[in-house]
Phi, psi and omega in degrees: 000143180314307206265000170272005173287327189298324194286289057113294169297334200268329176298319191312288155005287172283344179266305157358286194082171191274239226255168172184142188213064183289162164272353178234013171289071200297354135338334164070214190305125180223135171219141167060000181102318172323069192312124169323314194278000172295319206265276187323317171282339175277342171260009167059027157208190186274136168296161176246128204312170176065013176266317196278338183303300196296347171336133196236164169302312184287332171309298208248346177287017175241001141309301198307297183324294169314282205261021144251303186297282178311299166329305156297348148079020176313345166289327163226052203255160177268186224247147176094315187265342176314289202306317187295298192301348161255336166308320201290294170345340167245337172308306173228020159132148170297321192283018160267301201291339195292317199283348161312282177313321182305316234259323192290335188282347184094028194278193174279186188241068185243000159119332211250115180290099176222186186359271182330305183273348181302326165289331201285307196291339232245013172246010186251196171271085160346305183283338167259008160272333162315296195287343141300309195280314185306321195258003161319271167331308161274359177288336192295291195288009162284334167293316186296164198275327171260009149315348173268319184302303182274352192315274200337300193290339175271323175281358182261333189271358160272355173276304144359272162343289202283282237289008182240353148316312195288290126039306171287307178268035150249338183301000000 
């Protein structure tokens, strides 16, 4: 829904956390969630050391907005199904939750949330494209090869999700 991104953002936010450079992230120098090479493509040059620590909120949210929110066409997503799907989306890519979704709903599975799967979802249960998307979603990180460093933290912030999604398509 048009009117959850902020709120959307400010959840994403907390869950991110601030600055982090684990050795074992293949995502690498990350702030707010933001990966330096994300932050390089959005600013169409090389970050500079000590750039990304300074990373603002007023920084990454018209990222978040462009290559996440907008892309998935989230604006006219129902309220609940907006927060799964871009949490996951940002975590591994939009194009894993879109064809997720895509896939419960039967549209084609080609990455991109546009007209076709928006109608598609918007005929379904909202809370059982959430609780898809939810079990989706751990199957993915359970599979990855860096799931013993990270499982724990990935499966508390999707348990996290679905309960304040579901939280959300009851408002």
């Amino acid at each position: 829904m048009k009117e959850n991104f902020d709120k959307c953002l400010e959840m994403l936010l907390a869950a991110e956390g601030g600055y982090v450079w684990h050795p074992e992230d293949p995502g690498g120098e990350t702030n707010l969630g933001v990966t330096r090479a994300v932050y390089e493509q959005w600013l169409g040059r090389q970050v500079m050391d000590g750039e990304m620590k300074n990373l603002t909120v007023e920084d990454v949210a018209p990222i978040y907005k462009k290559n996440y929110w907008d892309r998935a066409s989230l604006d006219n997503a129902k309220s609940g199904t907006d927060w799964a799907i871009l949490d996951w989306g940002v975590n591994s890519g939009m194009g894993r939750p879109a064809k997720a979704v895509q896939r419960f709903v039967g549209a084609k599975q080609d990455g991109a949330i546009g007209p076709i799967t928006l109608k598609m979802m918007a005929e379904k249960d909202q809370k059982e494209i959430i609780h898809y998307i939810h079990d989706i979603r751990q199957k993915f990180y359970e599979k990855l090869s860096t799931f013993e460093t990270f499982g724990r933290g990935w499966t508390s912030r999707n348990k996290h999700t679905l309960k304040t999604a579901l939280e959300m398509a009851d408002e």
